[in-house]
Predicted model as a PDB file, atoms N, CA, C, CB and O in Angstrom, pLDDT in the B-factor column:
MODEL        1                                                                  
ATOM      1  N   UNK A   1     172.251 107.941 148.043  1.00 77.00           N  
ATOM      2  CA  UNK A   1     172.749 109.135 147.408  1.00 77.00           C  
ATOM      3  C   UNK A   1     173.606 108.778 146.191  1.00 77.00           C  
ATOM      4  CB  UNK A   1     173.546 109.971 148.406  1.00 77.00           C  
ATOM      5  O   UNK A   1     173.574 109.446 145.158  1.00 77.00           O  
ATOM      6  N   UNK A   2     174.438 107.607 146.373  1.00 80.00           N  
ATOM      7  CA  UNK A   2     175.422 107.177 145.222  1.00 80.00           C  
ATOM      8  C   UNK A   2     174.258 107.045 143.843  1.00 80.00           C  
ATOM      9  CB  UNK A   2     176.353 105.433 145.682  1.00 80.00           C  
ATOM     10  O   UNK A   2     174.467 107.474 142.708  1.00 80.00           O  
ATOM     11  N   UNK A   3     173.069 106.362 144.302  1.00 79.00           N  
ATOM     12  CA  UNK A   3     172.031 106.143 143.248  1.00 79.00           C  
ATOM     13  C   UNK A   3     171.787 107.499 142.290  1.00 79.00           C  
ATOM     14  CB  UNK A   3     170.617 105.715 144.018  1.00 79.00           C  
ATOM     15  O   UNK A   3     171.718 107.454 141.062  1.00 79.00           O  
ATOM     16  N   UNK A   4     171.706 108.333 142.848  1.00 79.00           N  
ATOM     17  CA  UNK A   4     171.220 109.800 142.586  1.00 79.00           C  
ATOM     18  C   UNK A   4     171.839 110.106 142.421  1.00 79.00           C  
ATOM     19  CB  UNK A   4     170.703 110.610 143.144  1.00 79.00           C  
ATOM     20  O   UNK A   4     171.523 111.100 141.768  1.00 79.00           O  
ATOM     21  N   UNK A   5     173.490 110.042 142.544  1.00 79.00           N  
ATOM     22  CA  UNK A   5     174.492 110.677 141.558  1.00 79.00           C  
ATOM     23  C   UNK A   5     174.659 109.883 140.120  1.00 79.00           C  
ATOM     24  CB  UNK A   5     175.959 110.723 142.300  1.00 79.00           C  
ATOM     25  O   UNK A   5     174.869 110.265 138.969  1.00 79.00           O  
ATOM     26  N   UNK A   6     174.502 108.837 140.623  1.00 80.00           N  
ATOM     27  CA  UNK A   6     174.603 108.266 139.304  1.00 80.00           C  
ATOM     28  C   UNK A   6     173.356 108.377 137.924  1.00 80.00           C  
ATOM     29  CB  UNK A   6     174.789 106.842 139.710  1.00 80.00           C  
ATOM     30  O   UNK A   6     173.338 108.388 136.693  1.00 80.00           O  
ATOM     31  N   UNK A   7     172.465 108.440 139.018  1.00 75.00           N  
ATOM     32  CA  UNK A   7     170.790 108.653 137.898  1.00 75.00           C  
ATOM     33  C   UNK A   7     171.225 110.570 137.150  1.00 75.00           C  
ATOM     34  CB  UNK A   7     168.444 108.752 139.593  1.00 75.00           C  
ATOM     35  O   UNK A   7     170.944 110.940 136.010  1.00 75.00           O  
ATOM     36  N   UNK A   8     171.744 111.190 137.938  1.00 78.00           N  
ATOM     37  CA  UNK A   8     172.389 112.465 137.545  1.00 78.00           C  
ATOM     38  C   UNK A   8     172.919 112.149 136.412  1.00 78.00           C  
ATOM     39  CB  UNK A   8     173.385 113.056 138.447  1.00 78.00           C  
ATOM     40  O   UNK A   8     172.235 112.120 135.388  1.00 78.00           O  
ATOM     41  N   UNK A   9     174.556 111.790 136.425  1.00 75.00           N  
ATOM     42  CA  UNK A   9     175.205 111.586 135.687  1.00 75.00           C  
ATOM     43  C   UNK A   9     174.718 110.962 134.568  1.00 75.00           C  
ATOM     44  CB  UNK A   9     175.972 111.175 136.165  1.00 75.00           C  
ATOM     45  O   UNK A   9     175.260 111.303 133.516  1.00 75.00           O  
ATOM     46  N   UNK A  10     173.755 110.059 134.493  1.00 78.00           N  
ATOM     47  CA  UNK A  10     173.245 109.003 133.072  1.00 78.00           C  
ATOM     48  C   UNK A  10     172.032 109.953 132.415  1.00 78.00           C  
ATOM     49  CB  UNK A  10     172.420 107.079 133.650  1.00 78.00           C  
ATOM     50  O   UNK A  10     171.348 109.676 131.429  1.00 78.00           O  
ATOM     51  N   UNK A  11     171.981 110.872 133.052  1.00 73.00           N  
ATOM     52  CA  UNK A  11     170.803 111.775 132.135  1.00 73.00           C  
ATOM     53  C   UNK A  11     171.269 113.355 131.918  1.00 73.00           C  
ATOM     54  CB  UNK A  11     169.151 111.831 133.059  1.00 73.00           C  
ATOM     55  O   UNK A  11     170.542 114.279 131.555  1.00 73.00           O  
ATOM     56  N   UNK A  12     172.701 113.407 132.247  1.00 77.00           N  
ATOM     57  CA  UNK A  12     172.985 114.811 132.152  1.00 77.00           C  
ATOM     58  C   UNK A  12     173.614 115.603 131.041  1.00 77.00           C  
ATOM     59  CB  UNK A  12     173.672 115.031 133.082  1.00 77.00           C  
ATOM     60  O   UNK A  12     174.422 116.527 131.120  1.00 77.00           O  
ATOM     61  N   UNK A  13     172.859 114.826 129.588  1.00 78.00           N  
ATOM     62  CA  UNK A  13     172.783 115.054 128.121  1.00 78.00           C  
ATOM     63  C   UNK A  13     171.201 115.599 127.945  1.00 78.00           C  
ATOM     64  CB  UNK A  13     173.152 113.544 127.196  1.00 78.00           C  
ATOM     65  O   UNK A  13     170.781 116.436 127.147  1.00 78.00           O  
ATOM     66  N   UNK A  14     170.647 115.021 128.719  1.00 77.00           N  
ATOM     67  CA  UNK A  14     168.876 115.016 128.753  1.00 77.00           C  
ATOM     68  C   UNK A  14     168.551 116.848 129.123  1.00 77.00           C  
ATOM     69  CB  UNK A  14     168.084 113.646 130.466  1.00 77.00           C  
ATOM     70  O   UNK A  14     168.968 117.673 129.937  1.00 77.00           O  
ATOM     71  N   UNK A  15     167.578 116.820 127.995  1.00 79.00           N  
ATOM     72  CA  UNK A  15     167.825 118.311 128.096  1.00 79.00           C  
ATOM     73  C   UNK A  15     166.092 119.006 128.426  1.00 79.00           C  
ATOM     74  CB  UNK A  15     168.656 118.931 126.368  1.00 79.00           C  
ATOM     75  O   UNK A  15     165.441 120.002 128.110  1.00 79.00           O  
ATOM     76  N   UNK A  16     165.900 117.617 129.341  1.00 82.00           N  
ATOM     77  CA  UNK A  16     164.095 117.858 129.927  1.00 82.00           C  
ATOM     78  C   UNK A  16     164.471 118.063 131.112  1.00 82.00           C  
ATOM     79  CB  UNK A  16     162.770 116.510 129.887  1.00 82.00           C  
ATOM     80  O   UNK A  16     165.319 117.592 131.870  1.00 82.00           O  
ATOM     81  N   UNK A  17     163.402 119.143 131.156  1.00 85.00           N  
ATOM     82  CA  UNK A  17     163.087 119.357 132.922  1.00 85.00           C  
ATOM     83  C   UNK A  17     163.092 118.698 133.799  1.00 85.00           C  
ATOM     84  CB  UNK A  17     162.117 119.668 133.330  1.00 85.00           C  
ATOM     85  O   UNK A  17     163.743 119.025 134.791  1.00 85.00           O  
ATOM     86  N   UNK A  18     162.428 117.618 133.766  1.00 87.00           N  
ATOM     87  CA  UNK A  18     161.842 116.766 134.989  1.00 87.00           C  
ATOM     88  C   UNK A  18     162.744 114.717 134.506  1.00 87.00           C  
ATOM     89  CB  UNK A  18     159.321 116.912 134.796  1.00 87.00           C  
ATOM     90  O   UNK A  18     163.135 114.102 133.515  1.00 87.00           O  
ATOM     91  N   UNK A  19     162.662 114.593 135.436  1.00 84.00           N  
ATOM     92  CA  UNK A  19     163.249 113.038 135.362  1.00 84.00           C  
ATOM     93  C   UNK A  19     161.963 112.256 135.899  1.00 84.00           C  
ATOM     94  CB  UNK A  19     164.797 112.706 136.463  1.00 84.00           C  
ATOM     95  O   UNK A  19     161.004 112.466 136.642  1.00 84.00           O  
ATOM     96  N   UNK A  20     162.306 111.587 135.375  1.00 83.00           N  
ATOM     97  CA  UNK A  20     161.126 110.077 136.301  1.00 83.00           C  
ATOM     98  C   UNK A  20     161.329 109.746 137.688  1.00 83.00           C  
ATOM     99  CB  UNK A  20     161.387 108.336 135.671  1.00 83.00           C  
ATOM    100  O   UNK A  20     162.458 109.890 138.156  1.00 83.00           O  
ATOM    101  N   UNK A  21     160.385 109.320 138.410  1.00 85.00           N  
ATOM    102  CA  UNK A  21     160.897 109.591 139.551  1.00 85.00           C  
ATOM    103  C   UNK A  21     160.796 107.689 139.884  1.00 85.00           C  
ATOM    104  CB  UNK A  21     159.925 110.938 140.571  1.00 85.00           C  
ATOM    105  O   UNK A  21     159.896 106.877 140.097  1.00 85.00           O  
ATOM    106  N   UNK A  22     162.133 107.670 139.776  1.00 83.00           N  
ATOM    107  CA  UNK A  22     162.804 105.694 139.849  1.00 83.00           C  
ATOM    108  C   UNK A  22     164.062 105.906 140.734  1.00 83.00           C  
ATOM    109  CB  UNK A  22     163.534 104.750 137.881  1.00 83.00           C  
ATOM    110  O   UNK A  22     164.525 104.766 140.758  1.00 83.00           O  
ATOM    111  N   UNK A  23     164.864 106.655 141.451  1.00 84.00           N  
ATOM    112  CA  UNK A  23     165.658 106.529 142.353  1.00 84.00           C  
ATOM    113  C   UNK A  23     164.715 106.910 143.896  1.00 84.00           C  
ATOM    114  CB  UNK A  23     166.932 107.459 141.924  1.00 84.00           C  
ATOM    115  O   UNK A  23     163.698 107.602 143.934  1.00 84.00           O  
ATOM    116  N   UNK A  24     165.405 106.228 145.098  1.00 85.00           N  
ATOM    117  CA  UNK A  24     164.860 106.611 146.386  1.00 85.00           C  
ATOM    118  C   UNK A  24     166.123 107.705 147.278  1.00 85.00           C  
ATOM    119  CB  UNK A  24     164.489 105.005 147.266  1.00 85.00           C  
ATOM    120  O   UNK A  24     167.227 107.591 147.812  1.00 85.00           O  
ATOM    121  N   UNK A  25     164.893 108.961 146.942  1.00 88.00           N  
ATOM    122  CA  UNK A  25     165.478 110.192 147.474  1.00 88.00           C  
ATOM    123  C   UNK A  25     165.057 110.153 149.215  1.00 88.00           C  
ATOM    124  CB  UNK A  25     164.778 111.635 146.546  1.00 88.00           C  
ATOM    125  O   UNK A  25     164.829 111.211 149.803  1.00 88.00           O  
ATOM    126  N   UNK A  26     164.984 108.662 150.007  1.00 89.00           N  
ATOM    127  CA  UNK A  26     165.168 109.169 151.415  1.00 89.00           C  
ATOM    128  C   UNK A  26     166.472 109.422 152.297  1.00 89.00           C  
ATOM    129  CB  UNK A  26     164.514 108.346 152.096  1.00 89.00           C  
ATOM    130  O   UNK A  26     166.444 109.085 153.481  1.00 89.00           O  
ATOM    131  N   UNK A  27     167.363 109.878 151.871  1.00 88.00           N  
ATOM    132  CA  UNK A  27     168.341 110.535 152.411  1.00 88.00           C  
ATOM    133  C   UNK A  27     167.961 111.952 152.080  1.00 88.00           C  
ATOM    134  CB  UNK A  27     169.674 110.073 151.945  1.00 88.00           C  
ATOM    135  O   UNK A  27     168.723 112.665 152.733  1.00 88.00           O  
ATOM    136  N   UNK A  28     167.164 112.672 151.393  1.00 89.00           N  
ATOM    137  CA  UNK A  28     166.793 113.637 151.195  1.00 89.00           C  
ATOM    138  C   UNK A  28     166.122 114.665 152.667  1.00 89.00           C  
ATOM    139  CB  UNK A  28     165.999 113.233 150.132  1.00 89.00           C  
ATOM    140  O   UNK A  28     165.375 113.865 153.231  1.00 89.00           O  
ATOM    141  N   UNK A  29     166.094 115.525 153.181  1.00 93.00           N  
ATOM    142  CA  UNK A  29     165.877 116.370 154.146  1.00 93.00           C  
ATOM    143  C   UNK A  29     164.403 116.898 153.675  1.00 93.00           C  
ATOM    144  CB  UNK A  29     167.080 117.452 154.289  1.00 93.00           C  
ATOM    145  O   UNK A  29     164.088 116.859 152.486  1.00 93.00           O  
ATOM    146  N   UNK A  30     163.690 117.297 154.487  1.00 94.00           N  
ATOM    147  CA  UNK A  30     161.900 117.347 153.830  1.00 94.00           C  
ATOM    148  C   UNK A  30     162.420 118.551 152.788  1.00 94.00           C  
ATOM    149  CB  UNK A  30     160.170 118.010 155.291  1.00 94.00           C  
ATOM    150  O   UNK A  30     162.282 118.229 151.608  1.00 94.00           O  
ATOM    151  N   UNK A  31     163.110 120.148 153.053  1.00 95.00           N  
ATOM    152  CA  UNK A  31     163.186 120.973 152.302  1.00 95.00           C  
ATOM    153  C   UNK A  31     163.704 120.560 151.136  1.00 95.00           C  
ATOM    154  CB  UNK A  31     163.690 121.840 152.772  1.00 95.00           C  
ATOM    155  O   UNK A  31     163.027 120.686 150.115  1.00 95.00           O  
ATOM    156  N   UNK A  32     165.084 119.956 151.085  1.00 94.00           N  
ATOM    157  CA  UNK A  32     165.443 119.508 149.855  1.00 94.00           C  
ATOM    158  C   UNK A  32     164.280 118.758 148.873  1.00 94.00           C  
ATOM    159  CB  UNK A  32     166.557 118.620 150.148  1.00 94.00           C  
ATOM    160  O   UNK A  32     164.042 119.013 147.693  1.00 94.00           O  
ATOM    161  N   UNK A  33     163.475 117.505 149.958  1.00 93.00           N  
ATOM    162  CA  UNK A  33     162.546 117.005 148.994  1.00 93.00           C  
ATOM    163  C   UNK A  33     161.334 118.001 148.228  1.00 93.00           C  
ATOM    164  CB  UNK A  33     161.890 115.916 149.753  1.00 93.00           C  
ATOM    165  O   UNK A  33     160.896 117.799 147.095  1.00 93.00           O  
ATOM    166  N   UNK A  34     161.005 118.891 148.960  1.00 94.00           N  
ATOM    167  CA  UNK A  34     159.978 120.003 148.598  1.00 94.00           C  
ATOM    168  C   UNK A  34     160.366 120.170 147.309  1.00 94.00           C  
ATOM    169  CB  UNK A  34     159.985 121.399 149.440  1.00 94.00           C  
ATOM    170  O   UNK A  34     159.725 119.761 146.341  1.00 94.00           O  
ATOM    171  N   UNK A  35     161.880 121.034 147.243  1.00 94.00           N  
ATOM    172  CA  UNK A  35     162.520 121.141 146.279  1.00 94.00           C  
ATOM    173  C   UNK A  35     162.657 120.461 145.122  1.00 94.00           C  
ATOM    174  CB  UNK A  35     163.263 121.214 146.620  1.00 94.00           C  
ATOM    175  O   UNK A  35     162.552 121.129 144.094  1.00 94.00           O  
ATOM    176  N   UNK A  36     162.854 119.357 145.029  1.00 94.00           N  
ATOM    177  CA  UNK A  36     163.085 118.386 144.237  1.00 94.00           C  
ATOM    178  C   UNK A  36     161.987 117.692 143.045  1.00 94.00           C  
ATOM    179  CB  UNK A  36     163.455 117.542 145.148  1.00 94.00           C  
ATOM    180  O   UNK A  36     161.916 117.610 141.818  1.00 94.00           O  
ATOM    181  N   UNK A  37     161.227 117.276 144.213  1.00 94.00           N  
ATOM    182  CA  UNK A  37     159.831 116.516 143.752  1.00 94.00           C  
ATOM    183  C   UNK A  37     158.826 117.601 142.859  1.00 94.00           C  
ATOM    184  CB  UNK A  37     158.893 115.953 145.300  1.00 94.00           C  
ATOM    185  O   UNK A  37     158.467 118.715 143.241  1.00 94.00           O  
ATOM    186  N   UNK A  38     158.625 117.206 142.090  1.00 93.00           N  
ATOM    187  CA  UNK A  38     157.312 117.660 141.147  1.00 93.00           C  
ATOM    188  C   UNK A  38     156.538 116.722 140.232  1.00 93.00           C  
ATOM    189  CB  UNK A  38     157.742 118.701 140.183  1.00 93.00           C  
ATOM    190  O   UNK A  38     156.353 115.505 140.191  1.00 93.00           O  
ATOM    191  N   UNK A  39     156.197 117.675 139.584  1.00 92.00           N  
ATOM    192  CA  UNK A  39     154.715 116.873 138.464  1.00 92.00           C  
ATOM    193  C   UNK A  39     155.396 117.052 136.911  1.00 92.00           C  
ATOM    194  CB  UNK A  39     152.664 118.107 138.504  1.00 92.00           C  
ATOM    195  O   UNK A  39     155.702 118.182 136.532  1.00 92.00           O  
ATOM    196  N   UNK A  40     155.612 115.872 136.044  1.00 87.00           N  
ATOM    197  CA  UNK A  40     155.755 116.380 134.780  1.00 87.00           C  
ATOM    198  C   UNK A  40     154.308 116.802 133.755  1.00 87.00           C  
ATOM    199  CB  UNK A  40     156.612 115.290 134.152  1.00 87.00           C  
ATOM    200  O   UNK A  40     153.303 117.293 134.270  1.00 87.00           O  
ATOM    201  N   UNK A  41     154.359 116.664 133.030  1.00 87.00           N  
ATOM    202  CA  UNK A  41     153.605 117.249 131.854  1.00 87.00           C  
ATOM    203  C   UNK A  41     152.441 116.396 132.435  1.00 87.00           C  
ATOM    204  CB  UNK A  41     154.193 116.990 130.100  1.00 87.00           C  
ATOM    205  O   UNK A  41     151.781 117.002 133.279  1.00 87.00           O  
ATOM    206  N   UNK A  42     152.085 115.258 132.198  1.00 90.00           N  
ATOM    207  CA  UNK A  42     151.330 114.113 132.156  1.00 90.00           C  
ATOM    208  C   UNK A  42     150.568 114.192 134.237  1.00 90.00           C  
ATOM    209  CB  UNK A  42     152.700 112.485 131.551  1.00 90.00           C  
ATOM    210  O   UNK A  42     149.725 113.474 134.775  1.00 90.00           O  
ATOM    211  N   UNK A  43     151.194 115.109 134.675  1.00 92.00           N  
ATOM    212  CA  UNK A  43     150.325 115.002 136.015  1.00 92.00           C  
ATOM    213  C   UNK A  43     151.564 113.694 137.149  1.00 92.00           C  
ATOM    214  CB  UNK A  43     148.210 114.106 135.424  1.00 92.00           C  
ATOM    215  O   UNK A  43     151.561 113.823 138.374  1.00 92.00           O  
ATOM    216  N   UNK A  44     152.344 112.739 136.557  1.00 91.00           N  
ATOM    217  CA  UNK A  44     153.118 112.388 137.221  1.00 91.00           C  
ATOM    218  C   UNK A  44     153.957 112.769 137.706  1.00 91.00           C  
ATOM    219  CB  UNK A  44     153.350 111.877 136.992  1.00 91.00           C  
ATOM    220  O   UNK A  44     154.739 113.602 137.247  1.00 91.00           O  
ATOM    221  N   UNK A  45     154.022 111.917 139.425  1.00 93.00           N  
ATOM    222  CA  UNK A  45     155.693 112.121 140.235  1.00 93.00           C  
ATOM    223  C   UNK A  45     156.900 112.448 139.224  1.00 93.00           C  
ATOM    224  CB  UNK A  45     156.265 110.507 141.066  1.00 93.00           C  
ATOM    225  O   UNK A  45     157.197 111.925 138.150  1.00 93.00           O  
ATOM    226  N   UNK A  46     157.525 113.559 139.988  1.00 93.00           N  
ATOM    227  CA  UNK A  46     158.736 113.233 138.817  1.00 93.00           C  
ATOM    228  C   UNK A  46     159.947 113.998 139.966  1.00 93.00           C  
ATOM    229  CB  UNK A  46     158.466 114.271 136.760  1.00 93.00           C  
ATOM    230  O   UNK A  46     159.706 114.241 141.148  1.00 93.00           O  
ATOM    231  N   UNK A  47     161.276 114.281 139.242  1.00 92.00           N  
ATOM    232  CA  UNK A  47     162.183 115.010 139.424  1.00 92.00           C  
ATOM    233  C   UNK A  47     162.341 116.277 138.715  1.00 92.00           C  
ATOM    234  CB  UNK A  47     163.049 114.347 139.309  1.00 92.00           C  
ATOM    235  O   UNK A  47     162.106 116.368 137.511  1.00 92.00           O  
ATOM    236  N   UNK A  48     162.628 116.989 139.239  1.00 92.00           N  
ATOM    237  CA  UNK A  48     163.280 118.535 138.849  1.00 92.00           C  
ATOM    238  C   UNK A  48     164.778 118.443 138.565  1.00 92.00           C  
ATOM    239  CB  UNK A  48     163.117 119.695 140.164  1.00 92.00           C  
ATOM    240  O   UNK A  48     165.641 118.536 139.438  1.00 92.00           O  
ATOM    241  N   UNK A  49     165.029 118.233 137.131  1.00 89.00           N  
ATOM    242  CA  UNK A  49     166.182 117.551 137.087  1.00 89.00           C  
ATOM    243  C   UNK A  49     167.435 118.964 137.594  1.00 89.00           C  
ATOM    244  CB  UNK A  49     166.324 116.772 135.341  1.00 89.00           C  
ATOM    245  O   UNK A  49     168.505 118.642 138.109  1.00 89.00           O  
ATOM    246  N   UNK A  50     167.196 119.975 137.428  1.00 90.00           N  
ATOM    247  CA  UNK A  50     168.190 120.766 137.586  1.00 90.00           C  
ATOM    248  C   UNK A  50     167.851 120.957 139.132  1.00 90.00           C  
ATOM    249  CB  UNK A  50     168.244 122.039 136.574  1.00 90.00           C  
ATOM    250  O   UNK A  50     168.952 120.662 139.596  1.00 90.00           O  
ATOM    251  N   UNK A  51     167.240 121.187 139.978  1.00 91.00           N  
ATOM    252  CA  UNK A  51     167.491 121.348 141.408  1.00 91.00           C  
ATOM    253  C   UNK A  51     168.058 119.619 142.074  1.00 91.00           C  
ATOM    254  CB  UNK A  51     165.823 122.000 142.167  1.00 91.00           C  
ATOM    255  O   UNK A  51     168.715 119.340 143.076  1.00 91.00           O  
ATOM    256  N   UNK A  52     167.475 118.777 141.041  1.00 89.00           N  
ATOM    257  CA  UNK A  52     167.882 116.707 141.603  1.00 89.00           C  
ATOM    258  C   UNK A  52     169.870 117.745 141.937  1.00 89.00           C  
ATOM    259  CB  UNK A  52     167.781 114.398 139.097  1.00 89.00           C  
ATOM    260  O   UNK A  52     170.528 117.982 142.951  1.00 89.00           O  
ATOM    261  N   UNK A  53     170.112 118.088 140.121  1.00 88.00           N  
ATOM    262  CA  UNK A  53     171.572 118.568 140.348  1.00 88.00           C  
ATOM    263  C   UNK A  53     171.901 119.202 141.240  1.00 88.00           C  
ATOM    264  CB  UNK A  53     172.058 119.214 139.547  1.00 88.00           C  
ATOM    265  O   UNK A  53     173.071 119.052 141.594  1.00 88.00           O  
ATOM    266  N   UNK A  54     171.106 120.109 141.946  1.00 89.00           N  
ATOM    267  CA  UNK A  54     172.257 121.119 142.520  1.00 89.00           C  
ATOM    268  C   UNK A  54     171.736 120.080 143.800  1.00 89.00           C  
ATOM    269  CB  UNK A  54     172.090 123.287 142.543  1.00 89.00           C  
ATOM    270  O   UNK A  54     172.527 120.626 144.570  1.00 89.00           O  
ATOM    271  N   UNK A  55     171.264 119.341 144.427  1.00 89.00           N  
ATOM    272  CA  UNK A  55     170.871 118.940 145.987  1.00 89.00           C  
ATOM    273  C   UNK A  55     171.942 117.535 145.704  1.00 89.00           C  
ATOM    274  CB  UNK A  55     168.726 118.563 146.454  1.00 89.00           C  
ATOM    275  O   UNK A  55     172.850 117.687 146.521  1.00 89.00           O  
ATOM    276  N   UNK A  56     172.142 116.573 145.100  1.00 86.00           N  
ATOM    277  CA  UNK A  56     173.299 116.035 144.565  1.00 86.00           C  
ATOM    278  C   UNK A  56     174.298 116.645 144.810  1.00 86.00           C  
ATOM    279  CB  UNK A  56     173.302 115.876 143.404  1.00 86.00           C  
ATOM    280  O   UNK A  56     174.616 116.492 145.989  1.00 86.00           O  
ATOM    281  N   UNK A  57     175.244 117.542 144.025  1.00 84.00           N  
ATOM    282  CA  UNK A  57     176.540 118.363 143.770  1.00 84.00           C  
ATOM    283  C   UNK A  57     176.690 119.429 145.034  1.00 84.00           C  
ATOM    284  CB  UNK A  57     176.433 119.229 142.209  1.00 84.00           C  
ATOM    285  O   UNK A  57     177.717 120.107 144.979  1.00 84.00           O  
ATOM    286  N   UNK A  58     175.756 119.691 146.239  1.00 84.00           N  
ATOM    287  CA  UNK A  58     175.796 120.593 146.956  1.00 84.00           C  
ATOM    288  C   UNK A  58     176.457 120.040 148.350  1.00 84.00           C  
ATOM    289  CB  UNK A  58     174.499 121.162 146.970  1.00 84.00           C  
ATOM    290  O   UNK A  58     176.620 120.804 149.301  1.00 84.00           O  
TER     291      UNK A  58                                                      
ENDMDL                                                                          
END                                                                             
């Protein structure tokens, strides 16, 4: 989780939707991951960077 606050914090100028998906969200709960996980533009894994925030900060 410390990872994922910190991958938060180093992109939270970044003003794209989705993050790359390079941190390991298994402390994540399946709903939260539902939440989280998506597809960017290109068809790749990615993050939902504004829900990554609120499941982080919550």
């Amino acid at each position: 989780m410390i990872d994922a606050w910190r991958d938060v914090l180093q992109h939270r100028r970044t003003r794209r939707a989705t993050l790359p998906r390079e941190i390991n969200l298994d402390f994540l709960s399946q709903r939260w991951a539902a939440f989280v996980e998506t597809r960017d533009a290109h068809e790749n894994p990615a993050l939902d960077h504004r829900a990554l925030e609120v499941c982080i900060f919550t």
